[in-house]
Each structure stands twice: as structure tokens, then as C-alpha cells.
Backbone as XML, in Angstrom:
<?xml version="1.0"?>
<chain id="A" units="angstrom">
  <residue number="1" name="UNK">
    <atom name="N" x="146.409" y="44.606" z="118.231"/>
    <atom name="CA" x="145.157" y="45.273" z="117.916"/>
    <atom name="C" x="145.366" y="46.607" z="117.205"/>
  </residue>
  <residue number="2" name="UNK">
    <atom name="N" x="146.506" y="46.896" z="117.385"/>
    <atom name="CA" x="146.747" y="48.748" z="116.510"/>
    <atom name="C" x="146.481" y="48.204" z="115.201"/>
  </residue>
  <residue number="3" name="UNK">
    <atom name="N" x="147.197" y="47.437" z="113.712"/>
    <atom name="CA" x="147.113" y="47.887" z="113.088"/>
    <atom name="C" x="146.299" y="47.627" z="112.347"/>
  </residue>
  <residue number="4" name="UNK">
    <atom name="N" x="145.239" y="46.710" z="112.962"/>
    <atom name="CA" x="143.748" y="46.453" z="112.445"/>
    <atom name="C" x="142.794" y="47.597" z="112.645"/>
  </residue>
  <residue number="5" name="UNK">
    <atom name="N" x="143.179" y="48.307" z="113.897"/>
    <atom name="CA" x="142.535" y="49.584" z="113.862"/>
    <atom name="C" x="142.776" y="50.281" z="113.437"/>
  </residue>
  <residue number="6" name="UNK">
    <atom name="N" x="143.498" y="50.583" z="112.879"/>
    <atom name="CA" x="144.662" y="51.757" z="112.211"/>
    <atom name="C" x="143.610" y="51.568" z="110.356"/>
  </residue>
  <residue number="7" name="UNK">
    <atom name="N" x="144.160" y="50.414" z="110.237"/>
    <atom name="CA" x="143.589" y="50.162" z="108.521"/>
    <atom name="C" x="142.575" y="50.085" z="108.363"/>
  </residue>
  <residue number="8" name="UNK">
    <atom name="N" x="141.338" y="49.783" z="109.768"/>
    <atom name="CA" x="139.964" y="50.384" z="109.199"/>
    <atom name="C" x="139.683" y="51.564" z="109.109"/>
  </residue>
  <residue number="9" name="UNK">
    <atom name="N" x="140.597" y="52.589" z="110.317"/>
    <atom name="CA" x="140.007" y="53.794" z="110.359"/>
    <atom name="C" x="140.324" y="54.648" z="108.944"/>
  </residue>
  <residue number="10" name="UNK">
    <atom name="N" x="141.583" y="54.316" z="108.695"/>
    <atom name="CA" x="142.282" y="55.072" z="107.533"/>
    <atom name="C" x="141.428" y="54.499" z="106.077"/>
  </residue>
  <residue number="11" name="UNK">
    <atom name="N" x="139.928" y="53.733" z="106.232"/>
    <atom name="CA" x="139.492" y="53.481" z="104.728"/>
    <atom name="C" x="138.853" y="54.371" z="104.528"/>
  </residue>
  <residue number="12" name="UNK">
    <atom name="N" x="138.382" y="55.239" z="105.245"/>
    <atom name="CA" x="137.695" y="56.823" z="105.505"/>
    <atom name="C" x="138.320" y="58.370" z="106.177"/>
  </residue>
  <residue number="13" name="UNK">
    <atom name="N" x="138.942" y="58.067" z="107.035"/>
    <atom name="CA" x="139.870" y="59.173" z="107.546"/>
    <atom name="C" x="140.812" y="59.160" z="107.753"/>
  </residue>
  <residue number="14" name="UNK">
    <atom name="N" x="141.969" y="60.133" z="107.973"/>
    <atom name="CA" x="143.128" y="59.467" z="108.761"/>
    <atom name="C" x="143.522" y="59.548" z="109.883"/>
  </residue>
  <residue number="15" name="UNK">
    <atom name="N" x="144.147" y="58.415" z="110.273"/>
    <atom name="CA" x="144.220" y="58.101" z="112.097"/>
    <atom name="C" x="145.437" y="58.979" z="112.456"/>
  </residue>
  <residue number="16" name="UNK">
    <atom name="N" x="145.143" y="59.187" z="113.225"/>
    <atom name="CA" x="146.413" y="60.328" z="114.628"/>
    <atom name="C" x="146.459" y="59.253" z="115.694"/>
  </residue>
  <residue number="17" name="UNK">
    <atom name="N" x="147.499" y="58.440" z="116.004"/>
    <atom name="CA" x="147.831" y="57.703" z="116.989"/>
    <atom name="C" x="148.354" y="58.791" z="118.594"/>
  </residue>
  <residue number="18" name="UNK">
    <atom name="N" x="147.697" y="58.511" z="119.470"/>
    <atom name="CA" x="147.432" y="59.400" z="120.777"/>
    <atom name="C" x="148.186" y="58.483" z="121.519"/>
  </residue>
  <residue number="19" name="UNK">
    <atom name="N" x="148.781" y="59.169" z="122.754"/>
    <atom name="CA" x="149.346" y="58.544" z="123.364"/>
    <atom name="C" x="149.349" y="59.215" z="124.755"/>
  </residue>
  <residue number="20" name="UNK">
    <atom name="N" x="149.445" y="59.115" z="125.985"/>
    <atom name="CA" x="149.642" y="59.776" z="127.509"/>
    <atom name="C" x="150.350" y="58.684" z="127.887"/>
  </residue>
  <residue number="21" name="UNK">
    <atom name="N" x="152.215" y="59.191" z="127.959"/>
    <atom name="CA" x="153.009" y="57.999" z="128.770"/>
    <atom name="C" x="152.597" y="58.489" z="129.938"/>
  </residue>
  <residue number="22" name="UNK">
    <atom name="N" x="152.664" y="56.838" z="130.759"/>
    <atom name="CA" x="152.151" y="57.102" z="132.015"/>
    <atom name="C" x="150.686" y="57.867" z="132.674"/>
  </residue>
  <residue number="23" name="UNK">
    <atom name="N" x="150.058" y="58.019" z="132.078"/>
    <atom name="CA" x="149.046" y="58.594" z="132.265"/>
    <atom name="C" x="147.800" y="58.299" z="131.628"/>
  </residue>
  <residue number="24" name="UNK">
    <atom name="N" x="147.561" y="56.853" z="131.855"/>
    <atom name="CA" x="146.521" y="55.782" z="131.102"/>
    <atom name="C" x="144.638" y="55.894" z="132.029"/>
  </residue>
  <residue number="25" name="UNK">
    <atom name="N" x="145.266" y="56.832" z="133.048"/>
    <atom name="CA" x="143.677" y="57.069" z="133.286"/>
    <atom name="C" x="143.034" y="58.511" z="132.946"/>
  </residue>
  <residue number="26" name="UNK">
    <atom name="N" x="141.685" y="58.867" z="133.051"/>
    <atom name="CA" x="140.991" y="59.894" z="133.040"/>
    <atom name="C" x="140.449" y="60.549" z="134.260"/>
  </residue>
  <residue number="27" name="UNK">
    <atom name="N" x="139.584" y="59.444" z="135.551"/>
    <atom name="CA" x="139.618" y="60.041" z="136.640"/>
    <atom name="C" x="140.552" y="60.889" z="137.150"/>
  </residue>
  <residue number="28" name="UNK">
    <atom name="N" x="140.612" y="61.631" z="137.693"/>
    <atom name="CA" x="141.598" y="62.537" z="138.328"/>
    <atom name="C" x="142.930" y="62.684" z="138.047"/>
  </residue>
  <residue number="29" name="UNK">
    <atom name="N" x="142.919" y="62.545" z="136.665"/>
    <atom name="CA" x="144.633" y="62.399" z="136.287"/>
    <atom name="C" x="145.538" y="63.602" z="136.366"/>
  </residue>
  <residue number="30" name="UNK">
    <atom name="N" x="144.799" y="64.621" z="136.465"/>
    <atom name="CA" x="146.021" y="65.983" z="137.099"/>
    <atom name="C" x="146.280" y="65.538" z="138.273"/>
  </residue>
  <residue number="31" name="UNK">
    <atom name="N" x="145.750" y="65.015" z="139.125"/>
    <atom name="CA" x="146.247" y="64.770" z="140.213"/>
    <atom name="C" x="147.190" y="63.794" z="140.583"/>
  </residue>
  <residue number="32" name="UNK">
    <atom name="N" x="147.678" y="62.886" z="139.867"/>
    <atom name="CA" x="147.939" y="61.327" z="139.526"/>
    <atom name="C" x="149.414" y="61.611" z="139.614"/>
  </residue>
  <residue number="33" name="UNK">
    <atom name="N" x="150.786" y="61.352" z="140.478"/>
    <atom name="CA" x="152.038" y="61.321" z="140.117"/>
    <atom name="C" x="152.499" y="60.165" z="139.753"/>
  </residue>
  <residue number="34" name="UNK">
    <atom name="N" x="152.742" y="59.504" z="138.318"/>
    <atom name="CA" x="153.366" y="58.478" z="138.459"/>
    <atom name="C" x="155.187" y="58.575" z="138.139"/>
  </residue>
  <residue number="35" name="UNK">
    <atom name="N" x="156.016" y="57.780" z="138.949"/>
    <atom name="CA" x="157.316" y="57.419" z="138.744"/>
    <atom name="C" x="157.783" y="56.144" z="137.982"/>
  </residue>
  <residue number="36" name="UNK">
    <atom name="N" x="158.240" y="56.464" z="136.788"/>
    <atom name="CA" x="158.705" y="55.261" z="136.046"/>
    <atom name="C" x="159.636" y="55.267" z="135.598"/>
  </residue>
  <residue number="37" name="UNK">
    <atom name="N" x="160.751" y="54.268" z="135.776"/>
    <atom name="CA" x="161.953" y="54.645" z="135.446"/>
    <atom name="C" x="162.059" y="54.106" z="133.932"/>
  </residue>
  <residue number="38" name="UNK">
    <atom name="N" x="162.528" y="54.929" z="132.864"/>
    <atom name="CA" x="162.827" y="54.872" z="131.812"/>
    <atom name="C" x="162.967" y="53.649" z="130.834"/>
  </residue>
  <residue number="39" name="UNK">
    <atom name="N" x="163.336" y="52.852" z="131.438"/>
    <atom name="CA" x="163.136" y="51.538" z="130.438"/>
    <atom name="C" x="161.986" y="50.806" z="130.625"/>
  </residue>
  <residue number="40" name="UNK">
    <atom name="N" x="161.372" y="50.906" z="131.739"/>
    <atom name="CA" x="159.939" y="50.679" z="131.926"/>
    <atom name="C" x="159.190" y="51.186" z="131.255"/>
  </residue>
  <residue number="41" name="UNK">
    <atom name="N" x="159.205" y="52.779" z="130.963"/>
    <atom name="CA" x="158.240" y="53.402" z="130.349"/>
    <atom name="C" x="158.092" y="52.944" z="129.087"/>
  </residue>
  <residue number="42" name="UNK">
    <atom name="N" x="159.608" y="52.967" z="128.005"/>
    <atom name="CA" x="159.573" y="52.313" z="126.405"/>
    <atom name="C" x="159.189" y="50.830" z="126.803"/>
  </residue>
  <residue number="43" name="UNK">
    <atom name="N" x="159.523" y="49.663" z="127.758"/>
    <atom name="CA" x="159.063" y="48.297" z="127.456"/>
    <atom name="C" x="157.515" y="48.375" z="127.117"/>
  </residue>
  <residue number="44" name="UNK">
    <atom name="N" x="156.603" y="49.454" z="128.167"/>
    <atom name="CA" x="155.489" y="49.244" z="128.212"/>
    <atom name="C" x="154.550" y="50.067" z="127.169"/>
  </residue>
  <residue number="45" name="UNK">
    <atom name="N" x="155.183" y="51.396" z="126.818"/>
    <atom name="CA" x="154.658" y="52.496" z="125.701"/>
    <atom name="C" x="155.018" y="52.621" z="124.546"/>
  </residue>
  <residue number="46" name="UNK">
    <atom name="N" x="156.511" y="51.736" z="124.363"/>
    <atom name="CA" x="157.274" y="51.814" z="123.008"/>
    <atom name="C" x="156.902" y="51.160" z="122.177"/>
  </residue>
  <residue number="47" name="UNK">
    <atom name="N" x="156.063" y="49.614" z="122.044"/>
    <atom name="CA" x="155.383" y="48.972" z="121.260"/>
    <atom name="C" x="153.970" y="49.305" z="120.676"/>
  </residue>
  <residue number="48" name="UNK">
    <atom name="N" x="153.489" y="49.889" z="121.684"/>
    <atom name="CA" x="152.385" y="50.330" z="120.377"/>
    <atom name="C" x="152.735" y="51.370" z="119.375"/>
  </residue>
  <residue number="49" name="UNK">
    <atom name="N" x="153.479" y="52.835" z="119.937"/>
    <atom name="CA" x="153.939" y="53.388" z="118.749"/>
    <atom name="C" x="154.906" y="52.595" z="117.639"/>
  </residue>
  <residue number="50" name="UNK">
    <atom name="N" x="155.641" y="51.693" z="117.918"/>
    <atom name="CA" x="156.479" y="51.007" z="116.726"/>
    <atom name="C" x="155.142" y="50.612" z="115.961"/>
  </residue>
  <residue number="51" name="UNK">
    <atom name="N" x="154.512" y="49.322" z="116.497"/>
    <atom name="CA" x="152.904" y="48.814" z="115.697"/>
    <atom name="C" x="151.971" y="50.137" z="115.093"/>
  </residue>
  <residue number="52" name="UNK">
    <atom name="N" x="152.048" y="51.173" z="115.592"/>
    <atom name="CA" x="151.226" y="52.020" z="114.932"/>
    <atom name="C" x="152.123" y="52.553" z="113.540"/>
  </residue>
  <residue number="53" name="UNK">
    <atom name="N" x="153.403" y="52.969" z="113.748"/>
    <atom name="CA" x="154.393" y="53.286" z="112.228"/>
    <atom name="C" x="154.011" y="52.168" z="111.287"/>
  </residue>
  <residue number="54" name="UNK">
    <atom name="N" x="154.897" y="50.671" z="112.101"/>
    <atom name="CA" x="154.372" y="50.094" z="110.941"/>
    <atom name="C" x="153.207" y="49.818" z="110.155"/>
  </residue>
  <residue number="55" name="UNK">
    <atom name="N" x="151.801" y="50.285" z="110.749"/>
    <atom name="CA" x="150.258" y="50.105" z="110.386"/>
    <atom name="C" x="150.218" y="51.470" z="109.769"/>
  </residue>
  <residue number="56" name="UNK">
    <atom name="N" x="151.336" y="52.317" z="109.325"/>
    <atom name="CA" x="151.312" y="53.548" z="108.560"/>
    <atom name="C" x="150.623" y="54.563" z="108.657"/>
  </residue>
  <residue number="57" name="UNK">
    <atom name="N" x="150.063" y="54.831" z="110.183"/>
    <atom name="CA" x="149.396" y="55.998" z="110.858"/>
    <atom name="C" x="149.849" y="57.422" z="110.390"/>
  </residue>
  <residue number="58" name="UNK">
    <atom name="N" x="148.852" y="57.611" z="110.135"/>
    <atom name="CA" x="148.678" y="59.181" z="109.641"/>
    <atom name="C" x="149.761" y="60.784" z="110.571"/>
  </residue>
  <residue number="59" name="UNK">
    <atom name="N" x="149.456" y="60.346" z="111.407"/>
    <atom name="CA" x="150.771" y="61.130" z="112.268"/>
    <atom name="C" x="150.701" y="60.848" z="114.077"/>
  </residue>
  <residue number="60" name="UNK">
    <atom name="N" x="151.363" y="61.039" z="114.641"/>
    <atom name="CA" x="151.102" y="61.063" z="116.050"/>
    <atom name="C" x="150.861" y="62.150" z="116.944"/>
  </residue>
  <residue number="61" name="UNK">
    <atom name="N" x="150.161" y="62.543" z="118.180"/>
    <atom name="CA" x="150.266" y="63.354" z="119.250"/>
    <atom name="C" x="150.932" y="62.548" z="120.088"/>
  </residue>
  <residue number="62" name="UNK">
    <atom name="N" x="152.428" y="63.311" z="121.155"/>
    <atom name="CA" x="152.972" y="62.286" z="121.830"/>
    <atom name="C" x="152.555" y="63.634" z="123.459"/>
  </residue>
  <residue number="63" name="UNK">
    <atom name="N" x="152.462" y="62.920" z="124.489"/>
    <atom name="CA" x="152.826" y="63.693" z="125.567"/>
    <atom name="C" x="153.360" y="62.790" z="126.539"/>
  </residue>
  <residue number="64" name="UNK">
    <atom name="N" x="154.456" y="63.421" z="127.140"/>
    <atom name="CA" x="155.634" y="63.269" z="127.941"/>
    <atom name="C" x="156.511" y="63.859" z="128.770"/>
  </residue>
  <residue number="65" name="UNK">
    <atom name="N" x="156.329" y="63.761" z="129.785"/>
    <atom name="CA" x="157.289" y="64.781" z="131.255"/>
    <atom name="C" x="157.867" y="63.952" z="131.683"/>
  </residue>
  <residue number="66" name="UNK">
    <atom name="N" x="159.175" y="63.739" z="131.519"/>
    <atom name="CA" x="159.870" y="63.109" z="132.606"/>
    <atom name="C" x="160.623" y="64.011" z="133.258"/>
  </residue>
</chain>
């Protein structure tokens, strides 16, 4: 689904691909500790940023604490 979204948004603006590893909710997410060990995190977060490069996204915001 990224880079169909990616190439409509970019026929008018350009897209900033967003990202919160580990941190996929909004309710109470300061409060939220999640533990993920490292190859978990890229199996599950690393494919959409690859799909978003190749759909030629305008730039990224990344955030990340491990």
C-alpha cells in the first residue's frame, strides 16, 4: 500500500514518510514501554521504509530509542 500512496500524494505535494518504531499507538503512548529486540524491530519496521525509497518519497522523519 506505500507506494500507491506515495505516487498519489506526490501528484500535488511532496510526501514525508513518518515513522514511530515501536510506538504504533496514540492513546497514552508516553506512557507505553515497549521491548523489542532488534531484528524484530527491522523484520516488522524495515519494509515499509525500503517500499517507501523505492516509491521515491520526498524525505523521511525517523524516531527511535533503543
Amino acid at each position: 500500500m506505500v507506494q500507491p500512496i506515495i505516487a498519489g500524494i506526490q501528484k500535488h505535494v511532496m510526501s514525508i514518510s513518518k515513522h514511530y518504531i515501536m510506538n504504533s499507538q496514540e492513546f497514552d503512548r508516553h506512557e507505553v514501554n515497549e521491548v523489542v529486540d532488534e531484528i524484530t524491530a527491522m523484520e516488522l519496521y524495515g519494509p515499509p521504509f525500503a517500499a517507501a525509497a523505492a516509491a521515491g518519497t520526498s524525505g523521511f522523519m525517523c524516531s527511535c530509542e533503543l
